[in-house]
LUMFI-601561 format. One record per residue: chain; residue number from 1; residue in three letters; x, y, z of N, C-alpha, C, CB in turn. Coordinates in steps of 0.1 Angstrom, whole numbers. Glycine has a CB too. Example, Ala and Ser with C-alpha at 12.3 -4.5 7.8 and 13.67 -1.06 7.14 Angstrom:
<rs>
[r "A"; 1; "ala"; [132; -57; 78]; [123; -45; 78]; [132; -33; 78]; [113; -45; 90]] [r "A"; 2; "ser"; [128; -22; 71]; [137; -11; 71]; [129; 0; 79]; [141; -6; 57]] 
</rs>
This chain:
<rs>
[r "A"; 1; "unk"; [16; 28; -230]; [24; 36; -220]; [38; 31; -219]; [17; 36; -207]] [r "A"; 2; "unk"; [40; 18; -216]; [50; 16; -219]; [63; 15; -228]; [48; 13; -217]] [r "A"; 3; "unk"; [52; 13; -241]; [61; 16; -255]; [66; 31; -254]; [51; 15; -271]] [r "A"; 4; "unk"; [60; 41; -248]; [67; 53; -251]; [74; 56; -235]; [56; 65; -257]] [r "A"; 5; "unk"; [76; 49; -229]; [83; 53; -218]; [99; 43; -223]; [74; 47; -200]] [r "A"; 6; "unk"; [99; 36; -230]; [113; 31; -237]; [116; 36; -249]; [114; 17; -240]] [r "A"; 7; "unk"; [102; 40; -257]; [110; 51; -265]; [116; 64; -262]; [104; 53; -274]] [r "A"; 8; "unk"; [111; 73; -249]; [122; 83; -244]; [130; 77; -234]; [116; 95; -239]] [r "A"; 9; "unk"; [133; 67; -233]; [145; 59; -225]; [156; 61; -234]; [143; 43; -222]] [r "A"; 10; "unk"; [155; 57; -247]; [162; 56; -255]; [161; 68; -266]; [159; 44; -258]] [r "A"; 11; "unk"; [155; 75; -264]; [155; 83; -276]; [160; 97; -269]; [140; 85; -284]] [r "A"; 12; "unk"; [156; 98; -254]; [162; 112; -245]; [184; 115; -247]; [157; 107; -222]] [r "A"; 13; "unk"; [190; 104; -243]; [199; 107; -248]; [207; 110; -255]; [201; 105; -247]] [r "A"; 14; "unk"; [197; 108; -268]; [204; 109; -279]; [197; 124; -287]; [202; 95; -289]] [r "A"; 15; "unk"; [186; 128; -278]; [181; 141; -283]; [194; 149; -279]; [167; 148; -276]] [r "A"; 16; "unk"; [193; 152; -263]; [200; 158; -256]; [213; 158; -262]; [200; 154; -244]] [r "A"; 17; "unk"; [224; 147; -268]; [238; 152; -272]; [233; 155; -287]; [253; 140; -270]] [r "A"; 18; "unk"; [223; 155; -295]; [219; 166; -312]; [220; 176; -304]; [202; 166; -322]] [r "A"; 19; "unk"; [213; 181; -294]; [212; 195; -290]; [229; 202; -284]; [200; 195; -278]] [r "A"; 20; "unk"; [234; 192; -280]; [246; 194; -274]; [259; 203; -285]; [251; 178; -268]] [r "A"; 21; "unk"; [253; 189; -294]; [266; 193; -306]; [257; 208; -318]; [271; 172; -320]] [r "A"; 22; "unk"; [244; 207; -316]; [244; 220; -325]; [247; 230; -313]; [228; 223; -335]] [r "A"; 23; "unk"; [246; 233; -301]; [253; 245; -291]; [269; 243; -293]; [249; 243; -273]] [r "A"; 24; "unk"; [273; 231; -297]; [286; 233; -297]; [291; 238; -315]; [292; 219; -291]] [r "A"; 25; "unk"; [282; 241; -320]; [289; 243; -339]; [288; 236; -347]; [303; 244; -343]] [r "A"; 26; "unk"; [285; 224; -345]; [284; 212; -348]; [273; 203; -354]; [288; 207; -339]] [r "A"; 27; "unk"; [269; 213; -367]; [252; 209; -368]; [251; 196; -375]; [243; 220; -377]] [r "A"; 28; "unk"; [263; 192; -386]; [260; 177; -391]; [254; 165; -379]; [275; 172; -399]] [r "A"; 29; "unk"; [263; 165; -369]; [262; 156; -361]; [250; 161; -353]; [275; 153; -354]] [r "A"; 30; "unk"; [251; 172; -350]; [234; 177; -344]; [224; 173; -349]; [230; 189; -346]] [r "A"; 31; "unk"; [220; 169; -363]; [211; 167; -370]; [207; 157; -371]; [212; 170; -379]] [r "A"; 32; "unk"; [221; 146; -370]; [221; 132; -373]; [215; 122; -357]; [240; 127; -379]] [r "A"; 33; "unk"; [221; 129; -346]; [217; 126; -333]; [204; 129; -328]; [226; 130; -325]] [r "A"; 34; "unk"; [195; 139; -335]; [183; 144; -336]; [177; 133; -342]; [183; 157; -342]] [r "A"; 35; "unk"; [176; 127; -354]; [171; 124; -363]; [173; 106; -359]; [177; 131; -376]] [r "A"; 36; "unk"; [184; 104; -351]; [184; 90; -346]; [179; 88; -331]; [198; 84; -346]] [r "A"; 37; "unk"; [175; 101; -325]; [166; 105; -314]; [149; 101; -317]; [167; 121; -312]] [r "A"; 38; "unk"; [149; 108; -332]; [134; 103; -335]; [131; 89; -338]; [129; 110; -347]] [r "A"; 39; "unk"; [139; 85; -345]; [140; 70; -350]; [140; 62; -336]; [154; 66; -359]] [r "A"; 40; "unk"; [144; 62; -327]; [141; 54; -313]; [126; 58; -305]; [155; 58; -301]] [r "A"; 41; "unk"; [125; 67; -306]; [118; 72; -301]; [101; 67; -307]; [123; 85; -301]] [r "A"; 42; "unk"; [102; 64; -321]; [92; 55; -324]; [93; 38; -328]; [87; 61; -334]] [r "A"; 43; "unk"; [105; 34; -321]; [109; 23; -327]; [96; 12; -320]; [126; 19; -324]] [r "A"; 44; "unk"; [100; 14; -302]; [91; 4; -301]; [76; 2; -300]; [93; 0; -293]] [r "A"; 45; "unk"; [72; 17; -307]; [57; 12; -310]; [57; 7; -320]; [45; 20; -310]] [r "A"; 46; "unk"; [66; 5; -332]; [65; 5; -346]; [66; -12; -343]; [76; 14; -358]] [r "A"; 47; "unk"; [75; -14; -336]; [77; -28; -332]; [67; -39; -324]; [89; -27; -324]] [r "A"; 48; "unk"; [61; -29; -315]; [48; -38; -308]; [40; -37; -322]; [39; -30; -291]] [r "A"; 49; "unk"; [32; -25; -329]; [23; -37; -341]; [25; -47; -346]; [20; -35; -351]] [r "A"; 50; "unk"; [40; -42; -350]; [43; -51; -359]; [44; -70; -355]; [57; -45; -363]] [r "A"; 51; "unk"; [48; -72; -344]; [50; -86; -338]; [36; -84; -328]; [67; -88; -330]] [r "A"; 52; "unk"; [31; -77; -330]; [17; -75; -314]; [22; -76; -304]; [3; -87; -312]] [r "A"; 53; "unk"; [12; -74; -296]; [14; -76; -282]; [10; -90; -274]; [6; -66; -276]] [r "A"; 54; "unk"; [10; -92; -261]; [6; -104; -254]; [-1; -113; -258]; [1; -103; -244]] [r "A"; 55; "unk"; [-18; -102; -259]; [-31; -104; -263]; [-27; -115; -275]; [-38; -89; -267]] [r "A"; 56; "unk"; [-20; -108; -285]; [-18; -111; -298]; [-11; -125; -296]; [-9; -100; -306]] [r "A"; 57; "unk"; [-1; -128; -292]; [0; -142; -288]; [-3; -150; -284]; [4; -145; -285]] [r "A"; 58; "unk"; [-13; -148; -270]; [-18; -158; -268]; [-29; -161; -276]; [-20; -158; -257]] [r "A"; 59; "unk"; [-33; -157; -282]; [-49; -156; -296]; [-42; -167; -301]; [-52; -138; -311]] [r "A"; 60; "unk"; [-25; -163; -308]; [-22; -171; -317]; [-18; -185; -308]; [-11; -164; -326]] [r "A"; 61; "unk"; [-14; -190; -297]; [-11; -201; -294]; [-24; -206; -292]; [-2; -203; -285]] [r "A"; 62; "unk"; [-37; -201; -287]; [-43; -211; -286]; [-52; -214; -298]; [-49; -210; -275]] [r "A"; 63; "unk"; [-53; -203; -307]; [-55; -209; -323]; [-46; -221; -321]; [-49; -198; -337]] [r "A"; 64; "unk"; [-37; -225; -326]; [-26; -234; -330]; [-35; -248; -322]; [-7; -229; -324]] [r "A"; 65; "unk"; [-31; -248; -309]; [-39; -259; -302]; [-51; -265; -303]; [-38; -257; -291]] [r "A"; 66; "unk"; [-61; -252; -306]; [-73; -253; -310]; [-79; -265; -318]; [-74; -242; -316]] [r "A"; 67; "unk"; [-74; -267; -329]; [-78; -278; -340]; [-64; -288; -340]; [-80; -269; -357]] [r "A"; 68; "unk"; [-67; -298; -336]; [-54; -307; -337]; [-53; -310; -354]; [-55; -325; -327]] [r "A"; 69; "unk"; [-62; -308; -365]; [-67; -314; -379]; [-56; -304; -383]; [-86; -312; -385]] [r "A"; 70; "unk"; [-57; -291; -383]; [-45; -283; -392]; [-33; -284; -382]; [-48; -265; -395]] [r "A"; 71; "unk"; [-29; -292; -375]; [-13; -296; -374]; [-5; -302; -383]; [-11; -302; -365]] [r "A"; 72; "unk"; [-11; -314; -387]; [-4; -321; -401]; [-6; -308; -411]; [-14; -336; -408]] [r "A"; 73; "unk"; [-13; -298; -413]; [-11; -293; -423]; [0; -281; -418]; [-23; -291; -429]] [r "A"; 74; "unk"; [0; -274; -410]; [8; -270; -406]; [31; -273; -403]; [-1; -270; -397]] [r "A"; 75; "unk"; [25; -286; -402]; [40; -296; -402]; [44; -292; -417]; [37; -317; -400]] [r "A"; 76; "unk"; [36; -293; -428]; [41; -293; -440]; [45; -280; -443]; [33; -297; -450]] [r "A"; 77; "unk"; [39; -271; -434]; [45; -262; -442]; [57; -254; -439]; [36; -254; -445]] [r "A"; 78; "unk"; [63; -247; -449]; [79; -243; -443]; [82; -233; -437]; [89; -242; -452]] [r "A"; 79; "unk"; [94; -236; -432]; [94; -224; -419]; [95; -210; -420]; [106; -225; -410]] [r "A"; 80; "unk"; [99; -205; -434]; [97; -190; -437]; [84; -191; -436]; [102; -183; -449]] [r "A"; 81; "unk"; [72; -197; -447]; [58; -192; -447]; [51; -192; -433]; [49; -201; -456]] [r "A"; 82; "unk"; [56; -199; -423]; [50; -197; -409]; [52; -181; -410]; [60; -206; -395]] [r "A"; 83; "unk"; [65; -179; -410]; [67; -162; -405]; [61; -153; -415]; [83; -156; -402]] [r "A"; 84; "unk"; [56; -156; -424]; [52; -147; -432]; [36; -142; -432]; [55; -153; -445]] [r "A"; 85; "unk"; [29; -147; -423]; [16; -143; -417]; [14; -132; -416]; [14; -146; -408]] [r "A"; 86; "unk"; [2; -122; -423]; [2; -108; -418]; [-17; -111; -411]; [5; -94; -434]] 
</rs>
């Protein structure tokens, strides 16, 4: 609920002036403010999977704490492959 109450936070203004400029003649920019209306408008759910939610973090910190044995192995490893986790 919330992901889509910020994606028409963000995506309502920018419908409303596509619609503005194709009433005004103006359909390139109509199209383009439409089409970056949609693009917000799904951004932050595409963004909560992608990084998860709360749930999803705390899972992962208390994994981490969980086993003190994979910390040394963890130490070794480098800081892109941390973020590369799917």
């Amino acid at each position: 609920m919330l992901q889509t109450a910020l994606g028409l936070s963000m995506a309502g203004p920018m419908v409303i002036v596509g619609v503005e400029f194709l009433r005004g003649g103006q359909p390139v920019f109509g199209v383009g403010f439409l089409a970056l209306g949609v693009l917000a408008l799904f951004f932050p759910s595409w963004l909560g999977r992608r990084i998860g939610g709360p749930r999803t973090w705390i899972r992962r910190r208390l994994d981490r704490r969980g086993s003190d044995d994979e910390e040394d192995e963890t130490d070794s490893q480098s800081l892109l492959s941390r973020f590369r986790r799917d």
